[in-house]
C-alpha positions in Angstrom: -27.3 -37.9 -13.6 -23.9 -36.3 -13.5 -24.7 -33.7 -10.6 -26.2 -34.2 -7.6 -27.1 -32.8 -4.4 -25.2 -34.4 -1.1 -25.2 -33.3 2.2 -22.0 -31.2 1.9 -22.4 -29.7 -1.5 -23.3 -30.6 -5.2 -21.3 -34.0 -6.6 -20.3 -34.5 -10.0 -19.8 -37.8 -10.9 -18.7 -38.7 -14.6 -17.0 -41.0 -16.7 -15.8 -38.9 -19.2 -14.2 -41.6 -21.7 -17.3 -44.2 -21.1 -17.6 -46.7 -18.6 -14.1 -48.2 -18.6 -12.7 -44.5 -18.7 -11.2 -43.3 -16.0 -13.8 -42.2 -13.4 -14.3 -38.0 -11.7 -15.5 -37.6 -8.7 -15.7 -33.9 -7.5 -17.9 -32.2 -4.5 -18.5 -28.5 -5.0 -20.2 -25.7 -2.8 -22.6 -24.6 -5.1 -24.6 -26.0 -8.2 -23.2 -23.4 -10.5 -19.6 -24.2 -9.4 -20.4 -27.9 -10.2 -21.7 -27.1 -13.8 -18.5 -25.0 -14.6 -16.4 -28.3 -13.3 -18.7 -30.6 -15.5 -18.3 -28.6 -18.7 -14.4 -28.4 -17.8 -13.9 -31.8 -17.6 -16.5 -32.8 -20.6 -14.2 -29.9 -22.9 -11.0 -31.3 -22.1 -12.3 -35.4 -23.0 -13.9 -33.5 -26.2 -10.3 -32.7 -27.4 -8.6 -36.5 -26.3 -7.2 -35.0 -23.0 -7.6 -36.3 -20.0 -8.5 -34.4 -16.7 -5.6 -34.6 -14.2 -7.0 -33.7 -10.3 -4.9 -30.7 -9.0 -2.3 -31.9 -6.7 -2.4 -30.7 -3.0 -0.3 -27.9 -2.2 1.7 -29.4 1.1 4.0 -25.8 1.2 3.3 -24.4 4.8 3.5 -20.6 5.9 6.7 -20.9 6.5 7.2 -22.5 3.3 5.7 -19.3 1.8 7.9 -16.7 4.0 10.8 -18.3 2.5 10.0 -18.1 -0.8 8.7 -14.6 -0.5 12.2 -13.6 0.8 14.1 -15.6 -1.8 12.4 -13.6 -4.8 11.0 -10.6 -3.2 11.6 -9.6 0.5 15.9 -9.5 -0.1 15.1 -6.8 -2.1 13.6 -4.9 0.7 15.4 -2.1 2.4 14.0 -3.6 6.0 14.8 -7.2 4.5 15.9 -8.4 7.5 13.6 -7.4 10.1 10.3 -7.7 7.8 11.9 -11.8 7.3 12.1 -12.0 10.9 8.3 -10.4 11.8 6.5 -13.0 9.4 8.8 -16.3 10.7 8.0 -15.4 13.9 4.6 -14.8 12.6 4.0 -17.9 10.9 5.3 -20.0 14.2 2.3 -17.9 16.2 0.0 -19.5 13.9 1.3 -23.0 14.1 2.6 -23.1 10.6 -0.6 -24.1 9.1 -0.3 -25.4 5.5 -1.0 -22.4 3.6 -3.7 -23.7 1.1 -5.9 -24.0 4.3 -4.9 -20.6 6.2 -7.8 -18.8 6.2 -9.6 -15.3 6.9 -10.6 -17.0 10.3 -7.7 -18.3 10.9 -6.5 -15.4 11.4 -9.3 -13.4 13.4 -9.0 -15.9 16.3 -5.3 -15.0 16.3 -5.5 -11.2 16.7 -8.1 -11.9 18.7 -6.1 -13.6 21.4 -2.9 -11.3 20.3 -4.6 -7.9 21.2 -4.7 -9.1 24.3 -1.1 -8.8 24.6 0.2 -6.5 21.9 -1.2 -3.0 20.8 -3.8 -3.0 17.9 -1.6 -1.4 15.6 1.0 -4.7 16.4 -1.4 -6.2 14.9 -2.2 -4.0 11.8 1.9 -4.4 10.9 1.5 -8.2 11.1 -1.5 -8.0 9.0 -0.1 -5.8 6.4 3.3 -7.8 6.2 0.9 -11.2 6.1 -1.3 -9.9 3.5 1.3 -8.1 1.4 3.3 -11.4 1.6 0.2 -13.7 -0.2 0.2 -10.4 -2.7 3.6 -10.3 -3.7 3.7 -14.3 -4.4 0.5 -13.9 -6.5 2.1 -10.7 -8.8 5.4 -13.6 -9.5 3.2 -16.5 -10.0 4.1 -18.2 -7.3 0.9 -18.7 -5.5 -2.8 -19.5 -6.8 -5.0 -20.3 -4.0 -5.8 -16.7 -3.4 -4.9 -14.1 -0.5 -6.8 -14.6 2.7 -6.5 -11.4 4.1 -7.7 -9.8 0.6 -11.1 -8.7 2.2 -10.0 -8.5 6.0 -10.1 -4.7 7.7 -7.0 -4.0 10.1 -7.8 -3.2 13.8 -9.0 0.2 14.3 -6.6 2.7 16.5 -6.9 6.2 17.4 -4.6 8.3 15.9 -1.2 8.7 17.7 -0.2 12.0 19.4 3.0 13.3 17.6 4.8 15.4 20.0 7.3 18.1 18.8 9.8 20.4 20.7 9.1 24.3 21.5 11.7 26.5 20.8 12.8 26.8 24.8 13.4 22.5 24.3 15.1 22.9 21.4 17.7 25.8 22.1 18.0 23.4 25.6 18.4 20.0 23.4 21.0 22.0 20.7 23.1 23.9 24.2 23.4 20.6 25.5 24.5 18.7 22.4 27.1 21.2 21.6 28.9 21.0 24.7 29.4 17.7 24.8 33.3 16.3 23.9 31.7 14.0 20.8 29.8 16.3 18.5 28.4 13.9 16.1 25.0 13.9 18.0 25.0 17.3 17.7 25.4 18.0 14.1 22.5 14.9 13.4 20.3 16.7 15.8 21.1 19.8 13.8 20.5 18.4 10.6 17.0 16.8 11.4 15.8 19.9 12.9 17.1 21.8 9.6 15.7 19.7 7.2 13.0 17.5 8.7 14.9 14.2 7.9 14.6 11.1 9.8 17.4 10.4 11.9 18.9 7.5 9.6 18.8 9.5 6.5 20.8 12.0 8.3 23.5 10.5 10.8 24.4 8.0 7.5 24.8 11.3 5.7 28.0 11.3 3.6 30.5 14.5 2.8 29.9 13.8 -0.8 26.2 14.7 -0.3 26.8 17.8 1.1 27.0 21.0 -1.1 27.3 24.9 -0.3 23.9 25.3 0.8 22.2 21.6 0.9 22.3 18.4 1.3 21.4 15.3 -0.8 19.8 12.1 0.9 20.2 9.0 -0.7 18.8 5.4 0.6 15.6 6.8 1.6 12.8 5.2 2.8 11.1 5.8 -0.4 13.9 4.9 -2.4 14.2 8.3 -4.3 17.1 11.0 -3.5 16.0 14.0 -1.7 18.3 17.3 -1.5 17.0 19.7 1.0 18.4 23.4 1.2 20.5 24.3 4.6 21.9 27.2 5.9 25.6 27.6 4.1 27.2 28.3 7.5 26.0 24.6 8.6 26.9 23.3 5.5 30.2 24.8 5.6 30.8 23.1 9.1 30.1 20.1 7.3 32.4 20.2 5.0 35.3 20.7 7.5 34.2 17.6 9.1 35.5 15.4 6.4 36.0 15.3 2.5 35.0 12.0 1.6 32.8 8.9 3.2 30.2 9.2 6.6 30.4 12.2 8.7 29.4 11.0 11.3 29.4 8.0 14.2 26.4 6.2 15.9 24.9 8.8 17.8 21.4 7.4 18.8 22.2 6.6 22.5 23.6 9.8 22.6 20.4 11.3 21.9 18.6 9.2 23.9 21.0 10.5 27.0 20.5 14.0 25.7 16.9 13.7 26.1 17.0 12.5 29.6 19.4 14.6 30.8 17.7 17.8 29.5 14.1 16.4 30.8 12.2 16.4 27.7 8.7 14.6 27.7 8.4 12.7 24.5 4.9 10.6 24.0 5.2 7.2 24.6 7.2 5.0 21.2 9.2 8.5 20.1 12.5 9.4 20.5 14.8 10.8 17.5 11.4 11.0 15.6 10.5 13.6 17.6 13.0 15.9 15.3 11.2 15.1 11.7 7.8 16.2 13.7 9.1 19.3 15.4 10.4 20.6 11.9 7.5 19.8 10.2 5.3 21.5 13.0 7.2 24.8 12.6 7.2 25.0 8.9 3.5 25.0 9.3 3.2 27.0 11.9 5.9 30.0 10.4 3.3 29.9 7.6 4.9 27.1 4.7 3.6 25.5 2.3 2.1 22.2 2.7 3.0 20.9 -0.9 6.6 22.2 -0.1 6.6 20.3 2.7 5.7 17.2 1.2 8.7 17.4 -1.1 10.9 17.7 2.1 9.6 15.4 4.0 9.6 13.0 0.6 6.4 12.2 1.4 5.2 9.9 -1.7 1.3 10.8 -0.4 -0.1 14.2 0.5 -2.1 12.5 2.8 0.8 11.3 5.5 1.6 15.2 4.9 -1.3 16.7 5.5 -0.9 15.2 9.8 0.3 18.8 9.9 -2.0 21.0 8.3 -3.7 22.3 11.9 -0.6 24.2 12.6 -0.9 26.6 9.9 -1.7 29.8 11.4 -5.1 30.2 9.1 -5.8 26.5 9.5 -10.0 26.2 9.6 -10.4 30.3 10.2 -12.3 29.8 7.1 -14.9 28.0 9.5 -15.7 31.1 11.6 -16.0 33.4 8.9 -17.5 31.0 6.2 -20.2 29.3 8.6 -24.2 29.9 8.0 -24.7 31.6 11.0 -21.9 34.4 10.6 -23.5 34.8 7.0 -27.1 34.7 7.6 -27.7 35.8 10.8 -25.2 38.0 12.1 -26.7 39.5 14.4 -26.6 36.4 16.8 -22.5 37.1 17.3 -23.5 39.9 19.1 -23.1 40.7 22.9 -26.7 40.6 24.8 
């Protein structure tokens, strides 16, 4: 009998070229799996070749990380810092061989690292983790399957996303201008005009400014983005210079800026705080939400739609749409 059951699975045992052949000897989780081996091994004598056992794979995580970087991760726009998240990554989780990291592996890591780290620490080490074993499976670089493929991320409560009222904002933009540097000013200016993030803008060059907009190129997405801005702003642009950046490194600048005028940010914001606030006014001066996706270069509505409560008829449908107001109206009135 070729299959058999043993304490730790189903063994197949043949000698597929007769008894001075070369002997198989295979143990396999379930009886099923065992008859697929069999029939593999019986097909490839059947056509004079011999069956060769799979070599083991001795590449470690860190093995892995560095190959991901070599043919996929330079490419990235956050190429260094994503490379430096998953080495440090793989050295948190002893630098297993990678053939035997597994799903559980991994739980009894984020167990132990929430208690040190926020859940959603953990979701970005996840994500780079599991995009990681993705990537190396699309180039055919990996075969032995993702391991976070079926694993949820940590749960977490949406964050608050603060934004400045228009008494903070006059304050933030008085200060700004009257300080002797006004490269801070002009970025500050530019992400509360256009709702870019504050890279995309302070790396903004003079060639990307026209007469009434500006062009933003090496996006986060990747994709160009020109925005429409107010043709005195864009004029003061232009005087700034003709050619190359406009401006210096301003984000300590800011960060002063926002102590010394006493703004209250929510905890992990700073100069994102400018995207939010123009994307919180749009809404709330009555913009479109689609239009506001393409300004924001939002590749998904969804991220987008964060701001949807501050339209001014946001959910007034549910008072006047409701059962109650419709069937019984008479309930809405005063006893």
């Amino acid at each position: 009998m070729t299959i058999k059951k043993v304490p730790t699975g189903w063994l197949v045992d043949l000698w597929p070229h007769g008894r001075y052949g070369k002997r198989v000897r295979k143990i396999l989780k379930s009886k099923t799996a065992a008859r697929r081996f069999e029939q593999h091994v019986l097909s490839k004598s059947a056509n004079g070749e011999e069956y060769q056992a799979p070599k083991r794979d001795k590449r470690r995580l860190l093995d892995l990380v560095e190959l991901w970087y070599q043919h996929h991760g330079q490419t990235l726009k956050s190429a260094r810092d994503r490379v430096r998240s998953l080495r440090k990554l793989a050295q948190a989780l002893g630098n297993p061989l990678a053939e035997a990291f597994t799903a559980q592996d991994w739980t009894e890591y984020r167990t132990e690292r929430l208690k040190e780290v926020k859940p959603s620490t953990v979701n970005h080490e996840h994500a780079y983790l599991k995009a990681m074993f993705s990537e190396l499976e699309r180039l055919d670089l990996w075969h032995k399957g993702n391991p976070l493929a079926r694993m949820r991320m940590v749960r977490t409560d949406e964050t608050e996303m603060g934004y400045l009222d228009d008494r903070q904002v006059r304050d933030l933009l008085v200060y700004l201008k009257q300080q002797p540097k006004r490269d801070c000013y002009f970025v500050t200016l530019l992400c509360l005009s256009t709702g870019a993030r504050w890279s995309e803008a302070q790396t903004l060059r003079a060639e990307n400014v026209g007469k009434d907009r500006v062009t933003y190129v090496g996006t986060k997405s990747g994709r160009a983005r020109t925005v429409p801005i107010d043709p005195r702003l864009a004029g003061q642009l232009r005087q700034r210079r003709k050619i190359g950046r406009l401006f210096a490194e301003s984000y300590k600048a800011f960060q002063s800026a926002i102590q010394e005028t006493r703004i209250e940010l929510p905890d992990g914001q700073l100069t994102h705080v400018l995207r939010h606030t123009f994307a919180s006014h749009f809404m709330m001066n009555g913009g479109n939400i689609l239009v506001l996706q393409r300004i924001l270069g939002h590749q998904s509505i969804t991220m987008t739609m964060r701001y949807a409560h501050f339209a001014p008829d946001h959910l007034e449908d549910a008072v006047r749409l409701n059962p109650v107001t419709n069937a019984l109206p008479d309930q809405m009135a005063d006893e």
